[in-house]
N, C-alpha and C positions, 0 to 999 in steps of 0.2 A: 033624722037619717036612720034607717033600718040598720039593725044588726046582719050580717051576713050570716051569718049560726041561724038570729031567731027569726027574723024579719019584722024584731021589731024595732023603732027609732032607738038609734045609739041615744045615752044620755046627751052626751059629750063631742056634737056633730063638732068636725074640723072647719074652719070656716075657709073655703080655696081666696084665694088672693085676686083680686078685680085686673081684669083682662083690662089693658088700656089697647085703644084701636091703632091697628098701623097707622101712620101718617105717608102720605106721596111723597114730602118734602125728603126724608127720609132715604128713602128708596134711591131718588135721584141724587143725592150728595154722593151716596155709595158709590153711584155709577160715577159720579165725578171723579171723584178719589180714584177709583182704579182706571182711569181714561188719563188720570194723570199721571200716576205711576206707568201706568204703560209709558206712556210720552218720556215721562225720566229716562225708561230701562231702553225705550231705541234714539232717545239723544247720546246715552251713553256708552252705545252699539256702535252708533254714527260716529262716533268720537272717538271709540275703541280704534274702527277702521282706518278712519281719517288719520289715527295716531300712527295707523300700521304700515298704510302706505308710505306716509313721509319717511317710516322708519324704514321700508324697503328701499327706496327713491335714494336716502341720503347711503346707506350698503350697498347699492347697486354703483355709486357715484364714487361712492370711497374705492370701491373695487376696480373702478376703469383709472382715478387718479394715481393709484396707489403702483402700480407698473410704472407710469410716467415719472413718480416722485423718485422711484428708487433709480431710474436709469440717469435721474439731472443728477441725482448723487453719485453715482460712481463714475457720470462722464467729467465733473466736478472734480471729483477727486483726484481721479490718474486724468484729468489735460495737464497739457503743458503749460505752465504757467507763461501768461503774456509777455514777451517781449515787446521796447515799443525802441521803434529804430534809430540807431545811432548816427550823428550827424558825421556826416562823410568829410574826412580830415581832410585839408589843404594837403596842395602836391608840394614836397620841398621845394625850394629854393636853390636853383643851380645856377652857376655859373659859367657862359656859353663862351664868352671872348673878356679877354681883359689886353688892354694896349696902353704902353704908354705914349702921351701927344700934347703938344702945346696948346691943342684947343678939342673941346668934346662940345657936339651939338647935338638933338635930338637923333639926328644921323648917324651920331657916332662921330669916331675918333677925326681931326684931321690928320690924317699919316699919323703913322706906327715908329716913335724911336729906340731905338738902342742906348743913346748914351745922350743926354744933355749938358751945355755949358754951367759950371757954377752958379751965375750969375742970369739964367735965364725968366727970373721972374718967376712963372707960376707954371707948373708942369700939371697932368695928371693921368691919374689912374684911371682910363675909360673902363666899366663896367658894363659886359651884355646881359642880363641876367634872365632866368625862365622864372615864372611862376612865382615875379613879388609882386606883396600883397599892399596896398595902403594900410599906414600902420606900423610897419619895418623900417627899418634902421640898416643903410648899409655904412659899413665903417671900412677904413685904411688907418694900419699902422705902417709907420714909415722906421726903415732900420736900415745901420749903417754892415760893414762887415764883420761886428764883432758882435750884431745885433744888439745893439744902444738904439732905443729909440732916437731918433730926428724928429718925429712929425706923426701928428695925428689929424684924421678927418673923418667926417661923417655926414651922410643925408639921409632926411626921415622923407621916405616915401607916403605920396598925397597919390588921392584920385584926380588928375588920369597919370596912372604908372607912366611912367619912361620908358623908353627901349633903351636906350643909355643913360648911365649914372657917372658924372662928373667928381671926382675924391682931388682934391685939389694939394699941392704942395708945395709953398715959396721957397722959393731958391734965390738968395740977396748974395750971393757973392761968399758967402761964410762958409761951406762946406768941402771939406777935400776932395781933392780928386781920388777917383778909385769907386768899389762896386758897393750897389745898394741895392733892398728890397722893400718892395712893398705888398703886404700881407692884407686881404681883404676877405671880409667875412658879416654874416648878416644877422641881426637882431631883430627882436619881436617887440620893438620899441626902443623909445632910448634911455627903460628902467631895466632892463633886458642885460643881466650881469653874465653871461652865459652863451656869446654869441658863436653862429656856426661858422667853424675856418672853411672859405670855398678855394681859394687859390692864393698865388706869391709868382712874383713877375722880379728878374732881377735885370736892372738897368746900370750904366756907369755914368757917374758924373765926371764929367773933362773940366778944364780950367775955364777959367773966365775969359770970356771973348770971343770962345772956339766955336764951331759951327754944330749946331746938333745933327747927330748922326741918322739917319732913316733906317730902318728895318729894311727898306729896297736897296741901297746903297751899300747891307754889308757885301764886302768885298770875299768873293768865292773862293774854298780854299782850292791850290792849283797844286793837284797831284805830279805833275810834269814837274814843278820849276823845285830846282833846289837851288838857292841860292843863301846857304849855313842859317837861314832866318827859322823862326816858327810862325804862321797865318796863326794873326789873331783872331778868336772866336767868341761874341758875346753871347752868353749863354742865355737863354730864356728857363723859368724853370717852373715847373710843375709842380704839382700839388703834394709838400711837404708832410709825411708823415707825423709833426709833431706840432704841426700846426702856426700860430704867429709865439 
């Protein structure tokens, strides 16, 4: 190699380093590599997107839910809390007709009397009553005039109700003459310590042998006649304030 000064050979030529030839193969790898980095950088473009829209899709969706959710909560909150309906109570128990009669059939009384014989066997208390139920209990206490009981009686109403209710009371001869009552009132079975007072019916018992009197047969008082007597009156009586 020349000197550049002398032009003549350097002692000490550099030796340059041996060119190896391109290869094809080469070339084309290159182009793979970035044909595939490409592909990576628009899969992850695509995926970017695809990330974005869901992320719009599920924002746009929260946004329409999100009115809905708060109105179920405040209609939630201020309603009226649910009522659910209450069974509609039974009509009391009243008392229409009460007679007393030597015989009570589904029809009722036979005749209405005022006063019966001592000795008349078996009397009763006809009851009309509204609105009993199967289940009840109607009762009779039997009281003398100083209210001493005499007699008790009772019937547990079945399906099919009665229109009259029979309260029976033996009468053997043993009872004094003079005024009596009977006191009837109705229970909600016959555990039922608490029963309702409906009505008191006062009758008179006559001696033994005597004829029972009718409720048609009382004798009418006569404003005309004075003859120094007082017209007897059997009183029937009404529903007592303090009960049997």
């Amino acid at each position: 190699m020349r000197s550049a000064r002398t032009g003549r050979p350097h002692p000490n030529p550099i030796p340059r380093a041996p060119t190896e030839p391109r290869s094809w193969a080469g070339g084309v790898g290159r182009v793979l590599l970035a044909a595939t980095l490409l592909a990576a950088l628009a899969a992850c473009a695509t995926g970017e997107a695809d990330d974005a829209r869901r992320g719009q899709s599920r924002a746009a969706t929260r946004g329409a839910e999100l009115p809905a959710q708060q109105a179920t909560r405040i209609a939630s909150q201020y309603a009226s809390p649910a009522v659910s309906p209450q069974p509609t109570a039974p009509a009391a128990t009243g008392l229409e007709a009460l007679a007393l009669s030597l015989r009570v059939d589904s029809g009722g009384p036979d005749g209405e009397y005022d006063a019966v014989p001592a000795d008349a066997g078996t009397v009763y208390a006809g009851a009309k009553l509204s609105h009993l139920r199967p289940g009840q209990q109607v009762r009779a206490v039997w009281r003398n005039a100083d209210r001493v009981d005499i007699g008790a009686s009772a019937v547990d109403i079945t399906d099919p109700v009665p229109a009259w209710v029979a309260l029976p009371l033996a009468l053997n001869g043993s009872l004094p003459t003079g005024d009596y009552a009977v006191y009837v009132s109705v229970a909600d079975g016959p555990d039922d310590d608490a029963p309702v007072f409906l009505n008191s019916l006062v009758f008179r018992v006559t001696g033994s042998g005597s004829a029972p009197v009718r409720a048609s047969d009382r004798p009418a008082a006569n404003p005309d006649r004075d003859d120094g007597e007082d017209d007897v009156e059997i009183v029937i009586e009404d529903i007592e304030e303090d009960g049997p």
